[in-house]
Every structure is written in C-alpha cells, then in structure tokens.
Steps between C-alpha positions, in 0.01 A plus 500: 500500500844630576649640792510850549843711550347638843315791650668835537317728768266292706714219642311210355854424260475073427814361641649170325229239575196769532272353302267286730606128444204358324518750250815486449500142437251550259659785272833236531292217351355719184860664445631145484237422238607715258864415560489118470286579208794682332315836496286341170194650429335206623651560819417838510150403435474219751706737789191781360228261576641397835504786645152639371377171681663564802359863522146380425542230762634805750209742393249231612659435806508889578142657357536751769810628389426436123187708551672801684738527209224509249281729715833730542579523118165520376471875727849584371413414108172704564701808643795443175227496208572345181899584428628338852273206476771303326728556808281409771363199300876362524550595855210293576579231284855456728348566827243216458730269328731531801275444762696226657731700623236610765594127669293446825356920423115460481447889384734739281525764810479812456908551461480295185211678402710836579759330246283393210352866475862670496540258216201665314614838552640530159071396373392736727755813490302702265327506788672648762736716306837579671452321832574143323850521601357584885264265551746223346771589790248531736323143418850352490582557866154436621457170323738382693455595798174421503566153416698470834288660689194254394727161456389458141883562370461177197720432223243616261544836688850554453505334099180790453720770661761477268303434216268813604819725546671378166221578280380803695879647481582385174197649333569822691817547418440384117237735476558795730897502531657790289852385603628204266770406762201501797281244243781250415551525908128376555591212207786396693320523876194269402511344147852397449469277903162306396681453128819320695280333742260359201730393269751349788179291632385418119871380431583259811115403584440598808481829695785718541496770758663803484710597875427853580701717732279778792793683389469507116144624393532636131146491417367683847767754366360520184127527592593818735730654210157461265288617766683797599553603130124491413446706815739783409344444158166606625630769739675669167160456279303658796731753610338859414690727231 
C-alpha cells in the first residue's frame, strides 16, 4: 500500500505523516523487505506473502467491516452483470486487503461506503447513463463531509477516495473524453501522482508522501472540466432540431 497524492474536493487531502502510525509502520517494514532483498524475485515473493498475511490477520480482526465490504460489492456486482464483474471483483479485493487502515474503526461508515460505490461507477454506468459524471461530483463532496460530520474520517477513507476518484476519472475520461488534450489531462491529474509516489516508495523502502498545496488542485480541476464537458455533451445530443 502506497500513499495517495491527496483528495481534491472534499477536504480529507493526507498531509505528510497521514497515514495512521501503525499502518504506516507496517507498509515501512514490507517496503524495506523488498529493498534489503535487492528487489529479487524472492523478495518480491516474500514482501507478496507478507502483506497477504497481514491483511488476513486485519480481516479477522475486523469481520464487521470485512463483511460490509463483501455485502456492498456483492449488490454492486449484481446491479453490473457479467462485463463489470471483473472491476468490482478488484475493488473488493483492495478494499479488504487494506482493512488496516480502518485502525481503532470497528465499521466501514457509511462515508467509506459512499466512496467504494463511486469507485464502481465505471461497473455500474451502463446503468445510469449520463448522470455518472453527476453522481461522481456529488459523492465526492458528500463523502467527505459526511465523514466529519460522523467522526469516522480513517486513513483507509482518504487512500479509498483517491483510489475511487482515479479510477472513476480515468476511466471516464479514457472512455467518454472526445478531446485528446482533456484525456492526457486526466493521465497527468491521477495516474502520473500514484506512478511517482509508487515507484519513489518502491525505490527508497519506505513511504514517500507527496506535499500538496489548498492552493494547487489539478485533479479537482480536471474532474469539473470532464464533468462539465459530458454535461454540454448531453445538452447538445438532447437539444431538439
């Protein structure tokens, strides 16, 4: 688990040091396996097993949470059919293999729950036709502010945010986006971050965060520029003769 280059629109942006302690520790002491181990295969294979301990070990010490992840994903892969199976079989693999992140958080919450779903818009857009884009911006305030409002803000919270807007945003734009110049823009807001991040951690062994400025918000930029696009989109394909 890396750390994630921050959240754009709903406040809950890690600072340097976000990542609750324990957890951090722990992603510290599988980076450094791989390092000392000279990124070998058989480092790569004991840092692999490590961690797929350590998430079993978290899932049994969280069945509540572990089973309202399931429960969550199970409705979404019934309401994506066959073709966005694959997606929401992933999304569940990472939420419950990241569990720790939860710390001292007994239950997912509802404003993680809120996050995991805007994740599986992209199983579930066939779905809901042109509102994706809405109900993505809207989710991506609310998550957050429902989080403060209930006290359940978590690391896991924020890493799932970012996660849920790079994949939702980068599948958007990949698939929807007419504009070459607007796709490369939703490479460079979300991919090309958690690429420096990853390979920065992979390389010294330890996690590397990534200072963010109130100021400086490419990807919130890039989200409205998508969503505003797809709306006059519609309004043009709708728009009588």
């Amino acid at each position: 688990m890396t750390p994630a280059p921050g959240h754009e629109l709903d406040g809950r942006r890690p600072t340097a040091g976000a990542l609750a302690p324990r957890s951090r520790t722990a992603t510290n002491e599988l980076l450094a396996l791989a390092r000392d181990g000279g990124w070998t295969m058989g480092a790569w294979f004991r840092l692999l097993c490590a961690a797929s301990r350590r998430s079993v070990e978290q899932a049994l010490i969280r069945p509540r949470p572990f089973l309202e992840v399931t429960a969550l994903h199970l409705l979404l892969a019934g309401m994506a059919g066959r073709r966005g199976r694959t997606w929401i079989s992933v999304s569940w693999t990472l939420a419950v293999t990241h569990l720790g992140l939860l710390e001292d958080r007994r239950s997912l919450g509802p404003a993680n729950a809120l996050t995991l779903s805007r994740a599986n818009l992209p199983a579930v857009g066939h779905l809901l036709g042109g509102w994706v884009p809405a109900l993505a911006l809207a989710s991506d305030f609310i998550d957050g502010k429902l989080a403060r409002a209930t006290g359940t803000e978590s690391s896991f919270g924020q890493y799932a945010d970012f996660l849920a807007d790079t994949a939702m945003w980068t599948w958007f734009g990949l698939r929807h986006e007419t504009s070459r110049t607007v796709q490369l823009a939703a490479l460079a807001a979300w991919v090309a971050p958690a690429a420096v991040v990853l390979s920065r951690s992979l390389l010294l062994g330890r996690m590397v965060d990534v200072p963010r400025r109130w100021w400086f918000r490419p990807a919130a930029t890039v989200q409205l520029i998508l969503a505003a696009r797809a709306a006059i989109r519609r309004y043009h394909d709708n728009a009588p003769l």
